[in-house]
C-alpha positions as CSV (number, residue, x, y, z in Angstrom):
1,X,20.5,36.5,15.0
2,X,21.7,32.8,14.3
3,X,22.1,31.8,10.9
4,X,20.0,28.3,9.8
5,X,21.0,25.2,9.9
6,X,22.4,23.1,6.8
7,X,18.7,21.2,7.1
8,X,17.2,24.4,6.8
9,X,19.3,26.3,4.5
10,X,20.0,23.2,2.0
11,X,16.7,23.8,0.1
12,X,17.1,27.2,-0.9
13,X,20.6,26.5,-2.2
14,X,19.0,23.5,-4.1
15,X,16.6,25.3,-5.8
16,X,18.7,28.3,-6.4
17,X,21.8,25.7,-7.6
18,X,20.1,25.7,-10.9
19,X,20.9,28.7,-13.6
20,X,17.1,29.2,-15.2
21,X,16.1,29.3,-11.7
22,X,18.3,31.9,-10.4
23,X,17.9,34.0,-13.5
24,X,14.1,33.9,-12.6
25,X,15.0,35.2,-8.6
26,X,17.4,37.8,-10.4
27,X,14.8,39.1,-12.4
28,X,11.7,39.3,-9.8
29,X,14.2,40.8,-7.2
30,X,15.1,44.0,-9.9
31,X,11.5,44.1,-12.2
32,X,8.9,43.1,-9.1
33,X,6.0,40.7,-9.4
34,X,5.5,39.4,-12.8
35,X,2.9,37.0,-14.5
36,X,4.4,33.4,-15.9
37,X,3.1,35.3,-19.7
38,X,5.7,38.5,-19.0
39,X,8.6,35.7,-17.7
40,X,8.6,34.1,-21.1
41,X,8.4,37.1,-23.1
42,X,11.7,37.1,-25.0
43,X,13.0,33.9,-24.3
44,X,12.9,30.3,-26.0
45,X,11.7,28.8,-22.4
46,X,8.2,27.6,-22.7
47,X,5.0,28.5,-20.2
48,X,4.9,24.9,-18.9
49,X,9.3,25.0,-18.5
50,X,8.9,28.5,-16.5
51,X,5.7,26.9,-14.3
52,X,8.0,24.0,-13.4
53,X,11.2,26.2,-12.0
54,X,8.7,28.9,-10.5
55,X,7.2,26.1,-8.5
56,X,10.3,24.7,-7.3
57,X,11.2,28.2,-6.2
58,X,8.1,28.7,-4.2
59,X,8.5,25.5,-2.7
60,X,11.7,26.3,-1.4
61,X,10.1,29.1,-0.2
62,X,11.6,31.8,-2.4
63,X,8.7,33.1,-4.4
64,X,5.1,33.8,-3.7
65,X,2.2,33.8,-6.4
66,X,-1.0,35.6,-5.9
67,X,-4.0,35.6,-8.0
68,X,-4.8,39.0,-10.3
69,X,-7.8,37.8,-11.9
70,X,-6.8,35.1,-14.7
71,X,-2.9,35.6,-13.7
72,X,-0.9,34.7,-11.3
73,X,1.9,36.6,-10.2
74,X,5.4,35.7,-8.8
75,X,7.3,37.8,-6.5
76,X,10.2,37.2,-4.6
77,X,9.9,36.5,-0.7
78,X,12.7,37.9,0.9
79,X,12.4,36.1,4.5
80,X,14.3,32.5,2.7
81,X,16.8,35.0,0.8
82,X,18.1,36.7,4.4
83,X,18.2,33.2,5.7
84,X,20.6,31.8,2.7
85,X,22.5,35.2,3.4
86,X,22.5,34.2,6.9
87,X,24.2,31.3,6.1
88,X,26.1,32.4,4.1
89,X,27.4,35.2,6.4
90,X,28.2,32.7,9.8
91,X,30.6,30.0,7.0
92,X,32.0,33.7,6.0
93,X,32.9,34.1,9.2
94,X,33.9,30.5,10.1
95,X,36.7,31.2,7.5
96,X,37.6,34.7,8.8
97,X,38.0,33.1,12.6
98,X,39.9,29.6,10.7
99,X,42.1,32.4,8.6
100,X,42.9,34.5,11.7
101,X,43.7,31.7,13.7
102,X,46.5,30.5,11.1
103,X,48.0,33.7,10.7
104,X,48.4,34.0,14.3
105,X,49.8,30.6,14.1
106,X,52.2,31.0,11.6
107,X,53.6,35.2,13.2
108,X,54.2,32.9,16.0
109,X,56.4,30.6,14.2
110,X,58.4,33.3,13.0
111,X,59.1,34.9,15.9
């Protein structure tokens, strides 16, 4: 499978490039779908903060909200995740290849 291009894949590291953001990904990916009431339990971040950065997720395409009754809640979709990994992966491997390559390069020096 081919990883995503930069236009594709520069959006999900945008919106994951910030630390209240990625804290919020963490914590869906480990606890499940959780209302925007149960994401600020415990913390100093306000309802109206957590709505902001959860919308900029989903807009990305990270999360998904559903309606149970008066709630919504957020859950993580794992589809834009596994493309970033993606991406990840194929520059991982650009570097393996460019690594290889000098290595070669440089046994064949000393030879």
């Amino acid at each position: 499978m081919r990883s995503p291009s930069p236009r594709v894949a520069a959006p999900i590291f945008a919106a994951l490039g910030d630390e209240t953001r990625l804290r919020l990904v963490a914590r869906l990916s480990t606890d499940g779908p959780q209302s925007i009431a149960r994401l600020t339990a415990g913390t100093e971040i306000t309802r109206q903060a957590i709505t902001k950065h959860l919308n900029v997720l989903a807009g990305a395409g990270l999360l998904r909200g559903r309606r149970r009754g008066r709630e919504q809640l957020w859950a993580v979709d794992t589809t834009r995740l596994t493309e970033a990994r993606r991406f990840l992966e194929a520059i991982s491997a650009q570097w393996d290849d460019a690594l290889a390559r000098l290595q070669a390069m440089v046994e064949d020096n000393q030879e």
